[in-house]
N, C-alpha and C positions, 0 to 999 in steps of 0.2 A: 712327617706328614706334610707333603709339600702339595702347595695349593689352597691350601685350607685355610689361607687370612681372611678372616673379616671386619671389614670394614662398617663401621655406625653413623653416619650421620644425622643428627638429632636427638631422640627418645628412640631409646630402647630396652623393651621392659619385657620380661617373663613372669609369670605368673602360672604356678603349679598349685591345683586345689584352690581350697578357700571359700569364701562363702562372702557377703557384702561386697563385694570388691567394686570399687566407686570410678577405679579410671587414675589417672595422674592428679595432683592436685600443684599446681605452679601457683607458689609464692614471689615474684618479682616484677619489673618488667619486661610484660612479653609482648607492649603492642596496644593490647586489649583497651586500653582509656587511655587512650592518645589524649592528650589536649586539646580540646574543641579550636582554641587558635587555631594552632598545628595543624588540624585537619584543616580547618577554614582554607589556612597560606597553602596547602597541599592542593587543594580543588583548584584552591583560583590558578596556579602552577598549572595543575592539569590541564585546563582549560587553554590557557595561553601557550601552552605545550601544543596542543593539537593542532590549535590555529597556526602557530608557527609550523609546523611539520609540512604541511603542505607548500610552503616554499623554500626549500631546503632541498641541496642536489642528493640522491640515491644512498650515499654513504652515509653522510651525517643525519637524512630520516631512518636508518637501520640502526644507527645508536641510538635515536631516539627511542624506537619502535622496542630495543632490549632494555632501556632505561623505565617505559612506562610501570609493566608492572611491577616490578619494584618499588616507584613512587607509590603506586597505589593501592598498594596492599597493605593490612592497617599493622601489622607484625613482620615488617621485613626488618633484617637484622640491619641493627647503627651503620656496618661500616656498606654494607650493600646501597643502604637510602644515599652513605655521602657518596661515595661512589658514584651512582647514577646523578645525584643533586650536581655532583663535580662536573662531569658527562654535559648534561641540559645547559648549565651554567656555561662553559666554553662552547659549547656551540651557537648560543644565541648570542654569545658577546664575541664571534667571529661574523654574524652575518649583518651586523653593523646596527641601525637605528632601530631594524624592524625588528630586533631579539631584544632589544635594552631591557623591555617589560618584562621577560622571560630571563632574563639571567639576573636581575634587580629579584625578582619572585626567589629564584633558586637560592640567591645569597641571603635573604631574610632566614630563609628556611635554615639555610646550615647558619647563620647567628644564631637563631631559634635550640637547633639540638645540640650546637655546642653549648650552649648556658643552662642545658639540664643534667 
C-alpha cells in the first residue's frame, strides 16, 4: 500500500458513537496560565521588538517579522519561544546601543523559562 503514510501533528482523535462526548481534556502545561510576569516581560519584549524592527536592514526585520508570532502566542511550544527569544536576542545585540533594551528583555525571558 504505497502512499498511504500519515502523518500527525498535534491531537489526533477519532471518535465512533457515543453520546456526552466533552472534546480532549489536557492535564499539563500547555500555555493556558502563563505567568502574569512572563506575560508582563513578553509585552514589554513585544513592544520594544516593534520599535526596533523599523530600524533594522530587510533581512534581519524578516526574522523578526517569523519570530513574532511565536512570542506572542500564549501556547507556543518551549523550544519554538527559545528559538525565536534566541533569534530577537542576536539581532538586537548585533545592532549595537539601540537593541541593548531588546536583547537585555529577551535574556530575562529565557532566565525566566529556563528556571520553570
Amino acid at each position: 500500500m504505497s502512499g498511504s503514510n500519515n502523518y500527525y501533528y498535534g491531537d489526533n482523535v477519532t471518535m465512533h458513537g457515543g453520546s456526552g462526548n466533552t472534546g480532549i481534556v489536557k492535564n499539563g502545561a500547555t500555555g493556558d496560565a502563563m505567568d502574569p510576569t512572563l506575560r508582563l516581560a513578553i509585552a514589554e519584549l513585544l513592544q520594544g521588538v516593534r520599535e526596533l524592527r523599523e530600524q533594522l536592514p530587510q533581512p534581519s526585520a524578516q526574522l523578526i517579522d517569523e519570530s513574532l508570532p511565536v512570542l506572542s502566542a500564549d501556547a507556543a511550544p518551549p523550544e519554538e519561544r527559545h528559538r525565536a527569544l534566541m533569534a530577537v536576542a542576536a539581532i538586537a545585540a548585533a545592532v549595537g546601543a539601540v537593541g541593548q533594551p531588546v536583547a537585555e528583555a529577551a535574556n530575562r525571558i529565557l532566565q525566566m523559562l529556563s528556571g520553570q
